[in-house]
N, C-alpha and C positions, 0 to 999 in steps of 0.2 A: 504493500500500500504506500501512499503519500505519505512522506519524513513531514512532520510538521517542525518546524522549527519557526522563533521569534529573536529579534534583536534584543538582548537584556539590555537591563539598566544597570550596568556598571561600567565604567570607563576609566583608563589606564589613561594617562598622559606623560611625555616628558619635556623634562623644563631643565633649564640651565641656573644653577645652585643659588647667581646673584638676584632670579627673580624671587626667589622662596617670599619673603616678608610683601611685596605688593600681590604677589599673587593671592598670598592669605589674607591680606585687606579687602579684595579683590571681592572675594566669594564671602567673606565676613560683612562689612558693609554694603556693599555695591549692593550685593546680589542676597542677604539677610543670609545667609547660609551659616552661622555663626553659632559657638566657635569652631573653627577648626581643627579637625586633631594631628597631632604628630604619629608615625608611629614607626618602631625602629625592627629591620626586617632583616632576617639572616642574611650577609652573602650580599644586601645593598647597605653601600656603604654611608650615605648619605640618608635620616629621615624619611619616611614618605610624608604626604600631607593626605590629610583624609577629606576631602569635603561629603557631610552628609543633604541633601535636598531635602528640604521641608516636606516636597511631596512626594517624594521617595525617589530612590536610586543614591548611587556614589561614584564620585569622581575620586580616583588616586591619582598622584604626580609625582613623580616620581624624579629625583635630580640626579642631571651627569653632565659635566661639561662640553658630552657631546650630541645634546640635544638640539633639535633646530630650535632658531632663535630669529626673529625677526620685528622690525617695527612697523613692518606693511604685514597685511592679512596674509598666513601662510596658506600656499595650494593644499596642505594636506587635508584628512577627513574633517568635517564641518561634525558640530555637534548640536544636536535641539534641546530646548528647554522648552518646559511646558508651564504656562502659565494663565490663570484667569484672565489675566489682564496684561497682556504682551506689550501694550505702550506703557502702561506706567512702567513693567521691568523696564524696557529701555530707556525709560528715561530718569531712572536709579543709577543705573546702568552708565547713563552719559554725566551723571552729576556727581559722579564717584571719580569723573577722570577718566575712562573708559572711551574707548573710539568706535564709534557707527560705522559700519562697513557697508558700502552700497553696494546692492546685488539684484538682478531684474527680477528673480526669484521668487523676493516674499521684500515685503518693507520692515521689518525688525532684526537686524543684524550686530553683534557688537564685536570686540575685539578684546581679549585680554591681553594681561602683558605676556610677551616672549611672540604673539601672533597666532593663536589659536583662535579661532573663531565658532563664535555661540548662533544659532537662531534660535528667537523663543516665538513657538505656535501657538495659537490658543491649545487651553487643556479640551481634552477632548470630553 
């Protein structure tokens, strides 16, 4: 029969070790996701940071100084957030410091630091 399979909600990330403290602001303030946790993992030698979403799922991040790094929007995977109200995140979002990425796709786009990029959909 048909494998059913779904995209989870957990995401791995890497980041380069100088963004650690804005990126924890980042998802602290910006984006309410507070606090965030450290956590120390065999074999990485660097913390992780744990971001938990209010309305569930988790983002980890994981540090190495050879993570890509950018101040323009990186081409790698895009990530959604789900939100009631996708304008106001974004514009938490943009008041926290945060940069709007335009895209023809959807009109709510933001950028963290190092250049990963968020969309937030309405929740379903």
């Amino acid at each position: 029969g048909q494998v059913m399979i779904a995209l989870g909600s957990n995401v791995h990330i890497f980041a380069r070790p100088h963004r650690r403290e804005e990126l924890a602001r980042c998802f602290e303030t910006a984006l309410g996701c507070g606090p965030v946790r450290t956590v120390e993992h065999p074999g990485i030698d660097q913390p992780m940071l744990i971001v938990s979403f209010p309305g569930g799922g988790h983002l980890s991040i994981e540090f190495t100084d050879d993570a890509p790094d950018d101040e323009q929007p990186r081409l790698g995977a895009w990530l959604e957030l789900r939100a009631a109200d996708p304008a106001a995140v974004l514009q938490a979002a943009l008041g926290a410091g945060l940069i709007q990425v335009q895209h023809p796709g959807h009109p709510y786009y933001f950028m963290i630091p190092g250049g990963q990029v968020f969309t937030i959909a309405p929740a379903a």
